[in-house]
N, CA, C and O atoms as a Maestro MAE file, in Angstrom:
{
 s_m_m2io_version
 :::
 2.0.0
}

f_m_ct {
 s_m_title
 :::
 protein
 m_atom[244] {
  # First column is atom index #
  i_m_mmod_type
  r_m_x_coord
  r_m_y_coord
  r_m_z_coord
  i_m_residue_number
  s_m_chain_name
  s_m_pdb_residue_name
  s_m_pdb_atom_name
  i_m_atomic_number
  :::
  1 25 -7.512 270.783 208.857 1 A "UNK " " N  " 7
  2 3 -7.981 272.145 208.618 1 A "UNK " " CA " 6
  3 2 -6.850 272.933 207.956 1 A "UNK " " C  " 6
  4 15 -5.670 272.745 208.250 1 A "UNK " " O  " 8
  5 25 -7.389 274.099 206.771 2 A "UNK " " N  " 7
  6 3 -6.483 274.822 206.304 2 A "UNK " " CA " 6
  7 2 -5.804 275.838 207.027 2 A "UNK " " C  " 6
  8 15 -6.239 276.300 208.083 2 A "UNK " " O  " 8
  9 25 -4.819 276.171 206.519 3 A "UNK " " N  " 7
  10 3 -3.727 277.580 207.607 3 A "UNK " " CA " 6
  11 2 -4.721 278.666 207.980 3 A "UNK " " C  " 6
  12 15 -5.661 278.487 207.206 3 A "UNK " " O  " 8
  13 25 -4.922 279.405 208.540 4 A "UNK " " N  " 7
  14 3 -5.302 280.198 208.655 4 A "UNK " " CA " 6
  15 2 -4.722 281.263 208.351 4 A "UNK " " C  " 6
  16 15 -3.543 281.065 208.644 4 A "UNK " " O  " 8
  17 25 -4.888 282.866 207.701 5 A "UNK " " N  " 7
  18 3 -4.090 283.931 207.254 5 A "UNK " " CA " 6
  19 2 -3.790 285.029 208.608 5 A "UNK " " C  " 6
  20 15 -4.411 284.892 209.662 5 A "UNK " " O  " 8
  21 25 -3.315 285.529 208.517 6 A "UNK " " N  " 7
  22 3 -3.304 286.511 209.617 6 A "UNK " " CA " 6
  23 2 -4.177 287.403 209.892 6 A "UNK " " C  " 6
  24 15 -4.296 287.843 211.035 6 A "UNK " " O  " 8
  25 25 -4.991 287.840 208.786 7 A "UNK " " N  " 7
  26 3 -5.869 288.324 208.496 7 A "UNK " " CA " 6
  27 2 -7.730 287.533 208.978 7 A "UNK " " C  " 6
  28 15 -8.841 287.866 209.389 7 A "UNK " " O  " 8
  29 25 -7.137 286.651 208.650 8 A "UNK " " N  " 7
  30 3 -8.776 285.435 209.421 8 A "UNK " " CA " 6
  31 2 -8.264 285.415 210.585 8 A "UNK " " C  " 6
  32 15 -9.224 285.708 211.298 8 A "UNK " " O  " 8
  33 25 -7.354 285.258 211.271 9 A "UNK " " N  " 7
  34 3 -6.886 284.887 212.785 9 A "UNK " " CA " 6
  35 2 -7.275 286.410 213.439 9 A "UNK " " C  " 6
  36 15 -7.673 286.658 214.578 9 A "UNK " " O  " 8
  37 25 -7.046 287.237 212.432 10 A "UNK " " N  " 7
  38 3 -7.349 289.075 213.556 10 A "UNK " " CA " 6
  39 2 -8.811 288.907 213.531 10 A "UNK " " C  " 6
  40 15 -9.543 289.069 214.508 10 A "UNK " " O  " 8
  41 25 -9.244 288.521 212.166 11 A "UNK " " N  " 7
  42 3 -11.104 288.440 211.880 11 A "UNK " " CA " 6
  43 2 -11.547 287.638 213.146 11 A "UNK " " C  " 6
  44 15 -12.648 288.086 213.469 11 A "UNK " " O  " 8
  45 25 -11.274 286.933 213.755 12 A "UNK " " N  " 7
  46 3 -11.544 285.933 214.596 12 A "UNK " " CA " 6
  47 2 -11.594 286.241 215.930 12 A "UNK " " C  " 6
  48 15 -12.585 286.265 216.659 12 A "UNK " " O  " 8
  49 25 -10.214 286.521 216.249 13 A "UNK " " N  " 7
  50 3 -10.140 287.511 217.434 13 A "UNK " " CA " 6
  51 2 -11.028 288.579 217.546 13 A "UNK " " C  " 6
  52 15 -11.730 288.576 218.557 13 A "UNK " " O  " 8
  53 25 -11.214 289.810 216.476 14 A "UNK " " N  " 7
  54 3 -12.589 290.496 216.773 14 A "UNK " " CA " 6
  55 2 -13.531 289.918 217.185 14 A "UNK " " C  " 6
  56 15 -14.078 290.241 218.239 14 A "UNK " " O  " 8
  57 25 -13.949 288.868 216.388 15 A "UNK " " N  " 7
  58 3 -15.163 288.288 216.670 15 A "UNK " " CA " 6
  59 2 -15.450 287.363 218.328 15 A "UNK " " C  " 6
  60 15 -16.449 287.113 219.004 15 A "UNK " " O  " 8
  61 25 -14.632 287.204 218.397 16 A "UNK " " N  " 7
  62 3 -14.064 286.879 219.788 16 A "UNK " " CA " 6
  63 2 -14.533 287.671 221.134 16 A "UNK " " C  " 6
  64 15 -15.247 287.297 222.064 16 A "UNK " " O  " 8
  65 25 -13.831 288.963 220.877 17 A "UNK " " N  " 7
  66 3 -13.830 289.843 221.773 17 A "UNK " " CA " 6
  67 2 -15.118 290.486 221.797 17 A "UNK " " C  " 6
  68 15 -15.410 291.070 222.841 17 A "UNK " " O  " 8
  69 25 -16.344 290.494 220.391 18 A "UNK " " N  " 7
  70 3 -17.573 291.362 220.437 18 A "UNK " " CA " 6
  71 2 -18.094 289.979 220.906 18 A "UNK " " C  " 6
  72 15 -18.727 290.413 221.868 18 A "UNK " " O  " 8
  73 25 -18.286 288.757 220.949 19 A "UNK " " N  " 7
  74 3 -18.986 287.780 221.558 19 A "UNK " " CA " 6
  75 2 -19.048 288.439 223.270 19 A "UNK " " C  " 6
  76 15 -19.972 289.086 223.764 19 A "UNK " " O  " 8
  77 25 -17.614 287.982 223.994 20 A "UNK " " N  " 7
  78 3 -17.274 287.961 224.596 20 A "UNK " " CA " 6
  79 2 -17.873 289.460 225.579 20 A "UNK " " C  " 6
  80 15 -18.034 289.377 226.797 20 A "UNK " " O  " 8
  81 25 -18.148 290.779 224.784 21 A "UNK " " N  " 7
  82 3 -18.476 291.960 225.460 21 A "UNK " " CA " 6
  83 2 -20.215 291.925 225.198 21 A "UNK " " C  " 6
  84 15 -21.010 292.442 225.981 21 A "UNK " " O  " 8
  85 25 -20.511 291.381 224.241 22 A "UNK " " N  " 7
  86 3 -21.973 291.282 224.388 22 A "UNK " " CA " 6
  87 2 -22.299 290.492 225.084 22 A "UNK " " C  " 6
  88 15 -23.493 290.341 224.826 22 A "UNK " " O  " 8
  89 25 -21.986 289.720 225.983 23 A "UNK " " N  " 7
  90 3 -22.363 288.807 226.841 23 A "UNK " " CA " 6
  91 2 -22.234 289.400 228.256 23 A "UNK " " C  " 6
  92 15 -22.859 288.978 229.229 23 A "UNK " " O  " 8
  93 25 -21.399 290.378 228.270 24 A "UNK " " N  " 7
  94 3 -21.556 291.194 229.659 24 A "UNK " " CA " 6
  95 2 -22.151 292.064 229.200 24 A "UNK " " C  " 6
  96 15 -23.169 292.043 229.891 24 A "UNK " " O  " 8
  97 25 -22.263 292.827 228.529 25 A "UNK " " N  " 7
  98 3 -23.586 294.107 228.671 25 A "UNK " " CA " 6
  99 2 -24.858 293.279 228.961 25 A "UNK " " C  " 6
  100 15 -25.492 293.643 229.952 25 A "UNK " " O  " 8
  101 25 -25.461 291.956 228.087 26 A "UNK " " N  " 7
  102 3 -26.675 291.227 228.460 26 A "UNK " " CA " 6
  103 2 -26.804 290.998 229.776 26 A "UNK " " C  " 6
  104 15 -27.781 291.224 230.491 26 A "UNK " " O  " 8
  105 25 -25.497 290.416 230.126 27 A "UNK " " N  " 7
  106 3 -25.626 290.002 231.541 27 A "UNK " " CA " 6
  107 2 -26.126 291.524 232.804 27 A "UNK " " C  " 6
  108 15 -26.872 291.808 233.741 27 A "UNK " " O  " 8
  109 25 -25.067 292.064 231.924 28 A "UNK " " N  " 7
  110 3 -25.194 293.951 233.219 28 A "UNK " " CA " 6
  111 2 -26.823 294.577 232.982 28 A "UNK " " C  " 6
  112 15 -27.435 295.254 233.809 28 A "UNK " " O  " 8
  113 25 -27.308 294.169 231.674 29 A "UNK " " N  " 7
  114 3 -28.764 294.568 231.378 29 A "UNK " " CA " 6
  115 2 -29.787 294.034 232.586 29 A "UNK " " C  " 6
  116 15 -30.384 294.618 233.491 29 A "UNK " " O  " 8
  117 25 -29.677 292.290 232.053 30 A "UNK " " N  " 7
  118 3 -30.637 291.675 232.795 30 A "UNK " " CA " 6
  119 2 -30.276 291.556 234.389 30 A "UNK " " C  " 6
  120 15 -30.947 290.712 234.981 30 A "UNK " " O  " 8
  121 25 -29.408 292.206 235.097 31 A "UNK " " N  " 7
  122 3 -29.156 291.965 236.090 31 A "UNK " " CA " 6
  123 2 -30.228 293.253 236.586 31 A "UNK " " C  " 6
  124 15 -31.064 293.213 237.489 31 A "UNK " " O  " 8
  125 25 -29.899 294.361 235.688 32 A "UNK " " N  " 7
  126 3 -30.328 295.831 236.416 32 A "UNK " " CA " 6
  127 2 -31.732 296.019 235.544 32 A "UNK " " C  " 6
  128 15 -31.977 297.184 235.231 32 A "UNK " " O  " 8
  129 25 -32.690 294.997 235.113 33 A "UNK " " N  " 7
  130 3 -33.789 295.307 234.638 33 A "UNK " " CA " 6
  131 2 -34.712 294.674 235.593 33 A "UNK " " C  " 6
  132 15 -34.522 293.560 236.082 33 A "UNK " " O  " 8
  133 25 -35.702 295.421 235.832 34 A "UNK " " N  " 7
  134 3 -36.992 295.092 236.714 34 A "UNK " " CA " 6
  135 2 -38.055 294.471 235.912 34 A "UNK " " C  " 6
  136 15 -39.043 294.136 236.565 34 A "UNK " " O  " 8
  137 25 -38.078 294.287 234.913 35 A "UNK " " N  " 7
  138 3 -38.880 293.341 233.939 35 A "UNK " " CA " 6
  139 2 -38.439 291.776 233.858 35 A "UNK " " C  " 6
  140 15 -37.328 291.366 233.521 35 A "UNK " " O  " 8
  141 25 -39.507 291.037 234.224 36 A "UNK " " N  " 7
  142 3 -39.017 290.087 234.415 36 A "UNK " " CA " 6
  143 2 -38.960 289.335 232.482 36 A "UNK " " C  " 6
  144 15 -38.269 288.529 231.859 36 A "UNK " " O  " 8
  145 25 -39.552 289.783 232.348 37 A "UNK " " N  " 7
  146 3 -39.969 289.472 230.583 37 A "UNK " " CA " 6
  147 2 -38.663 289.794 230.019 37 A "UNK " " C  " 6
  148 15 -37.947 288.955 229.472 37 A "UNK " " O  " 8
  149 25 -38.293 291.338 230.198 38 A "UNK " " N  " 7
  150 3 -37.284 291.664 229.415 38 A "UNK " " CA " 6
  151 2 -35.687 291.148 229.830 38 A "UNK " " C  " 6
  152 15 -34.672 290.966 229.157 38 A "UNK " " O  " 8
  153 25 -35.960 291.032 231.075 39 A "UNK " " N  " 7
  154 3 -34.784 290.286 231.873 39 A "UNK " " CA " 6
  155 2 -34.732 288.728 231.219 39 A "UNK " " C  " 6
  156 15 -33.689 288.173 230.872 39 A "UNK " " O  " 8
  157 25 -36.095 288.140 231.126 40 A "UNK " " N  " 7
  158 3 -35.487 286.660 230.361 40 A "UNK " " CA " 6
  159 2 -34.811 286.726 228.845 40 A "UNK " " C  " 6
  160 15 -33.995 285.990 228.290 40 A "UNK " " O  " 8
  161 25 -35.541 287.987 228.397 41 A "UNK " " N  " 7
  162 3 -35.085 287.984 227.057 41 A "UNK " " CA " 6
  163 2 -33.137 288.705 227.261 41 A "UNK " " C  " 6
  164 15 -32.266 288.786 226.395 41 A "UNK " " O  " 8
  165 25 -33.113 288.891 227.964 42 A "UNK " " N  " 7
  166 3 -31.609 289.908 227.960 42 A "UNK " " CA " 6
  167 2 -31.006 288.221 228.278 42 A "UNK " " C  " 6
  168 15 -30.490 287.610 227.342 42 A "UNK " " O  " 8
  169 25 -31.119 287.611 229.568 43 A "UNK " " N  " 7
  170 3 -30.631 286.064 229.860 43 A "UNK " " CA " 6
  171 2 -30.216 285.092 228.150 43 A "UNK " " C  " 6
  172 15 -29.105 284.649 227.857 43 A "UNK " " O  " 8
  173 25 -31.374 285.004 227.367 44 A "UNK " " N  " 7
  174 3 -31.614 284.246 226.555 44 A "UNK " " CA " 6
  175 2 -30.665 284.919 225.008 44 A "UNK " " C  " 6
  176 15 -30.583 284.431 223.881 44 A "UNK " " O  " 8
  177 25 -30.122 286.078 225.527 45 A "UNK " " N  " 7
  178 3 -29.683 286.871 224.017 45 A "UNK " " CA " 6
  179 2 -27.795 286.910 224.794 45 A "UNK " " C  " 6
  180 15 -26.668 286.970 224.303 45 A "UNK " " O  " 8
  181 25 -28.212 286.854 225.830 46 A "UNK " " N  " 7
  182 3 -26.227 286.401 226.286 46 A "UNK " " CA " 6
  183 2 -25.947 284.961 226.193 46 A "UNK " " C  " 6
  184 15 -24.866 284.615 225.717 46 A "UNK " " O  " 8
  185 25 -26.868 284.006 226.628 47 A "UNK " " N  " 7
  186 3 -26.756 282.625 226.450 47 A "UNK " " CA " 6
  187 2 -25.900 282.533 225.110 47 A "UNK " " C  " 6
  188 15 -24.746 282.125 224.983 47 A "UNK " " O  " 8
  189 25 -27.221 283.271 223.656 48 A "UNK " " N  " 7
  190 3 -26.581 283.096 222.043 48 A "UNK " " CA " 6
  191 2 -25.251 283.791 222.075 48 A "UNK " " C  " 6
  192 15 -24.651 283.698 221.005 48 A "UNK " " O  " 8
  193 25 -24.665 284.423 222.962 49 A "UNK " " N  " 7
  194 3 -23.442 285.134 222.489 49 A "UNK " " CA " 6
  195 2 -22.483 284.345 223.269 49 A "UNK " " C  " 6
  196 15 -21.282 284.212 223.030 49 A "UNK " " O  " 8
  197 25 -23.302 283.733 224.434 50 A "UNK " " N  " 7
  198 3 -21.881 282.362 224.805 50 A "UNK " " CA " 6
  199 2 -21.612 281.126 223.790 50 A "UNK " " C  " 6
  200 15 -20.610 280.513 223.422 50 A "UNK " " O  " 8
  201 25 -22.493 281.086 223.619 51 A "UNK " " N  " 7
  202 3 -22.630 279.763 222.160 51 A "UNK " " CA " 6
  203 2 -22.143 280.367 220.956 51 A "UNK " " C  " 6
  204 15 -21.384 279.528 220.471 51 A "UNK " " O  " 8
  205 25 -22.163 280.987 220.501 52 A "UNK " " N  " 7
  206 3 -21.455 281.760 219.662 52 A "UNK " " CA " 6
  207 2 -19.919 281.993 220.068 52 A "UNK " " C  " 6
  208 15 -19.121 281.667 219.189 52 A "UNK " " O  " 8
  209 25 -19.370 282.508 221.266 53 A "UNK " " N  " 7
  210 3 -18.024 282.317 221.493 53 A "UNK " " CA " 6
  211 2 -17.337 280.937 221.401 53 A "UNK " " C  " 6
  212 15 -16.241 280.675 220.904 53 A "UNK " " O  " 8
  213 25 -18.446 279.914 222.135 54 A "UNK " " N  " 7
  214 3 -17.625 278.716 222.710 54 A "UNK " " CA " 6
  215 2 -17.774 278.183 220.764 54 A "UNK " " C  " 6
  216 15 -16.869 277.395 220.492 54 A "UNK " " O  " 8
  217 25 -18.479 278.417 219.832 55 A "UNK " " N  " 7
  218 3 -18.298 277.806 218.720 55 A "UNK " " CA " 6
  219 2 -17.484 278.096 218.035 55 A "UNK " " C  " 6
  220 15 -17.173 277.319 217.133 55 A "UNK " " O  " 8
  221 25 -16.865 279.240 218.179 56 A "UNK " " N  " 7
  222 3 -16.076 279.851 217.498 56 A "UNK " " CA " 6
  223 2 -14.312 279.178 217.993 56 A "UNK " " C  " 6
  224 15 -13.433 278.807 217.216 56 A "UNK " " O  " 8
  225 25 -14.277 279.205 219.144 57 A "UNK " " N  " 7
  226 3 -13.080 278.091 219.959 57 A "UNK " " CA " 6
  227 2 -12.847 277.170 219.256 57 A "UNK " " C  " 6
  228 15 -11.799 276.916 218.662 57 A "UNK " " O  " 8
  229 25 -14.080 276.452 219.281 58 A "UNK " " N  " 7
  230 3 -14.170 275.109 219.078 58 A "UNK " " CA " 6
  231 2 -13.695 275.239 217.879 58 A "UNK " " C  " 6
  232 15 -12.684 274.559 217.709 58 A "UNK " " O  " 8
  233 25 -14.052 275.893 216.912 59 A "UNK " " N  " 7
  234 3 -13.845 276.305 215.300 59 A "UNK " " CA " 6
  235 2 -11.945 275.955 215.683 59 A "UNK " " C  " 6
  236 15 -11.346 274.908 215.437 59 A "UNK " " O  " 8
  237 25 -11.460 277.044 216.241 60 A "UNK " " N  " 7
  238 3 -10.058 277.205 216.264 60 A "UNK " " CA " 6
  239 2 -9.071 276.185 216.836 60 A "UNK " " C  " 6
  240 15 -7.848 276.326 216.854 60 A "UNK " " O  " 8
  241 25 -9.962 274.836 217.437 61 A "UNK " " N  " 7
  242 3 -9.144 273.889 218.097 61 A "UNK " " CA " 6
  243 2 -8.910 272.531 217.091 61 A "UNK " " C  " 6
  244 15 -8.224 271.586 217.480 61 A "UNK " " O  " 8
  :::
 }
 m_bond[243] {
  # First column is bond index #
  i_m_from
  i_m_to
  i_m_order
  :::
  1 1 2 1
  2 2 3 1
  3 3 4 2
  4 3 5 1
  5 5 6 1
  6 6 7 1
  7 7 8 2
  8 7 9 1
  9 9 10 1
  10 10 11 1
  11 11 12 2
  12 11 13 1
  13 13 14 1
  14 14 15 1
  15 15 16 2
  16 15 17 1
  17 17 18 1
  18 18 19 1
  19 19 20 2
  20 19 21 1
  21 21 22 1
  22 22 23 1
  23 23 24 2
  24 23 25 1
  25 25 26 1
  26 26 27 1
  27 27 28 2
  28 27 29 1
  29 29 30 1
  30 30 31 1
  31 31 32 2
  32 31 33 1
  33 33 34 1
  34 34 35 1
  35 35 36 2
  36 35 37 1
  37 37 38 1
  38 38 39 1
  39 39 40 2
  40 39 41 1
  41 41 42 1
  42 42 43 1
  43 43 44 2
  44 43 45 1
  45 45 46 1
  46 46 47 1
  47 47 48 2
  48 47 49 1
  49 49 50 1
  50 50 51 1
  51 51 52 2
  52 51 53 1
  53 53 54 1
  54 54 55 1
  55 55 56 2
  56 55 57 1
  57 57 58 1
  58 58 59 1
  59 59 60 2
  60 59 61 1
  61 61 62 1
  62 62 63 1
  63 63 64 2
  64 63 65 1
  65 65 66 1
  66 66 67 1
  67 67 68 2
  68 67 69 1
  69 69 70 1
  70 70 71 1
  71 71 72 2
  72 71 73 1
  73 73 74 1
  74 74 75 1
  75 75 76 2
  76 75 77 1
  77 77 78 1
  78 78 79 1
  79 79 80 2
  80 79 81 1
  81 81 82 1
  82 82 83 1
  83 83 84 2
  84 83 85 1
  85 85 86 1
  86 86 87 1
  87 87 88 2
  88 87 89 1
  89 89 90 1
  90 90 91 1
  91 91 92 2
  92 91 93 1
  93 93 94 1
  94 94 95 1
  95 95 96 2
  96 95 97 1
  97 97 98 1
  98 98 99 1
  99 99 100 2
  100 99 101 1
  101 101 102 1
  102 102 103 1
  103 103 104 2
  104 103 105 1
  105 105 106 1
  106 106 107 1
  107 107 108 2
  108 107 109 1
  109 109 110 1
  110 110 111 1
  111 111 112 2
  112 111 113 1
  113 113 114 1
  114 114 115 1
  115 115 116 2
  116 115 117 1
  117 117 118 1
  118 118 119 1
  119 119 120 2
  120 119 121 1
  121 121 122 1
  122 122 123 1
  123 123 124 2
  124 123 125 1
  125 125 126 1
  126 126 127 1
  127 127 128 2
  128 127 129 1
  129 129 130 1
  130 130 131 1
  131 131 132 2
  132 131 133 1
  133 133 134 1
  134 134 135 1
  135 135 136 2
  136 135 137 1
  137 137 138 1
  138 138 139 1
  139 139 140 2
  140 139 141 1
  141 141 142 1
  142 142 143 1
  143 143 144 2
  144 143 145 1
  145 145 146 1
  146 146 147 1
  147 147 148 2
  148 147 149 1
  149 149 150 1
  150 150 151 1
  151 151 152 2
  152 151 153 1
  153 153 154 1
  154 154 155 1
  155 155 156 2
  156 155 157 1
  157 157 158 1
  158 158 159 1
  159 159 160 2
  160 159 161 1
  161 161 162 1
  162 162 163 1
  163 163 164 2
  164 163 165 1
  165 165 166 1
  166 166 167 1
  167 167 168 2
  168 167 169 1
  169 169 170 1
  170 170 171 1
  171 171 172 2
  172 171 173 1
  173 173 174 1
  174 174 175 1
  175 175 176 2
  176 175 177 1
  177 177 178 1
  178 178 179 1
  179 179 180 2
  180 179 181 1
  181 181 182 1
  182 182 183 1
  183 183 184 2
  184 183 185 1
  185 185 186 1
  186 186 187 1
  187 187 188 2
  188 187 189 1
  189 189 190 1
  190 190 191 1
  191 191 192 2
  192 191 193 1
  193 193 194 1
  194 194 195 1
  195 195 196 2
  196 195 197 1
  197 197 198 1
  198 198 199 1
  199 199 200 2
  200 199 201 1
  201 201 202 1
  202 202 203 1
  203 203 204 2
  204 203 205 1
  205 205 206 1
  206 206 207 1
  207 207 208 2
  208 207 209 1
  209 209 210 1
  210 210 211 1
  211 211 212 2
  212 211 213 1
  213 213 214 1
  214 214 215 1
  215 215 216 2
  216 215 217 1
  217 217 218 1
  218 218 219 1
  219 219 220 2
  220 219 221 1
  221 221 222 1
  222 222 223 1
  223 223 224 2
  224 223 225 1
  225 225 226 1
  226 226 227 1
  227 227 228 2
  228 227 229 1
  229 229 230 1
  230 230 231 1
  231 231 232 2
  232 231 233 1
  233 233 234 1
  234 234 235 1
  235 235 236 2
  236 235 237 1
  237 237 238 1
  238 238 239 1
  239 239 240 2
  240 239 241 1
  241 241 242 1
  242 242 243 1
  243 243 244 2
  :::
 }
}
């Protein structure tokens, strides 16, 4: 794999950290929603933002 710039490594880290916080608001959503519908959908939209973090790792290893 090529170097990375300092500039893709900060790009990354953002992207990192908004994975990483959208996955607890989903989680803080579907915990405090009484819909069970909207609660699977809040479950199923943090799942994509864990898979999205852990790919992004993986990207960097």
């Amino acid at each position: 794999m090529a170097e990375l710039t300092t500039k893709e490594l900060s790009a990354l880290t953002d992207q990192l950290n908004y994975e990483r916080m959208m996955v607890s608001k989903y989680d803080a959503a579907q915990s405090a929603c009484q819909s069970q519908d909207l609660g699977s959908s809040f479950q199923r939209y943090a799942q994509q933002h864990r898979d999205n973090y852990q790919s992004l790792l993986n990207f960097l290893k």
